[in-house]
N, C-alpha and C positions, 0 to 999 in steps of 0.2 A: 504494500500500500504506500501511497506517495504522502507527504507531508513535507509541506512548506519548510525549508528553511529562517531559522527565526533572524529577524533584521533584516533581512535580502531585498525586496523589493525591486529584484529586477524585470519583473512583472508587469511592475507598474511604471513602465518606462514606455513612452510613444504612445499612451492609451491616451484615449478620450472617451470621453462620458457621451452618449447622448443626451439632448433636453432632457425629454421625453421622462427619464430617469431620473432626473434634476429634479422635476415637478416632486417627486415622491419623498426624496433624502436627496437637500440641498445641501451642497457640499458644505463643510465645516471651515473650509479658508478660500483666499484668492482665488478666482477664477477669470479666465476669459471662455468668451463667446466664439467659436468657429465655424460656420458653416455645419450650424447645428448640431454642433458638440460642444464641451463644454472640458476646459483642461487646467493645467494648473496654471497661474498666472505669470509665474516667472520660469518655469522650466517646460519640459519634454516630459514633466510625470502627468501622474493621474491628481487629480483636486483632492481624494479623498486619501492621502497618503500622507500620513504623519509619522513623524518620528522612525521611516520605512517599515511603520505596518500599518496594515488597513484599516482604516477606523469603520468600514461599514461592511468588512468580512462577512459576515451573514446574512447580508443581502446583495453582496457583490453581482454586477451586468454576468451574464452566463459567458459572456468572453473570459471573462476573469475566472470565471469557477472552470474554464477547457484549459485557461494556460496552465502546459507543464504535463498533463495526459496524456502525453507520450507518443502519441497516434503516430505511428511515422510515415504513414501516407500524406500527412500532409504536405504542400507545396511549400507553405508559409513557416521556412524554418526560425523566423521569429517567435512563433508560437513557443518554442520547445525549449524548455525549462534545461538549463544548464547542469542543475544537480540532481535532475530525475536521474534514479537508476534504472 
């Protein structure tokens, strides 16, 4: 079984939030607006990423809950979690 490495957050690099998502659990810091996503205001994270853990893990977008699942079919090897084994 897979389990997050603790402090890591390299997950949450390049994400964006949909609104849509927003409406429901408004990020807890800075954000900007993109072309209908929603990201962190000064970097390439995710908004909901503090201290590199997630502040809204239990309801994390379904992207977030696939990063790292190992699937190696897929194309997009940004997906694929570094310290999966």
């Amino acid at each position: 079984m897979f389990e997050c490495k603790e402090n890591c957050g390299i997950c949450c690099k390049g994400i964006a939030v949909d609104e849509s998502f927003t409406r429901k659990h408004p990020p807890p810091r800075g954000f900007r607006r993109e072309n209908g996503q929603v990201k962190h205001i000064d970097a390439d994270l995710c908004a909901y990423l503090i201290d590199r853990k997630c502040s809204i893990y239990e309801h994390r977008p379904k992207a977030c809950r696939l990063f790292g699942s190992g699937n190696p079919a897929w194309k997009n090897k940004s997906m694929m979690c570094p310290f999966f084994n």
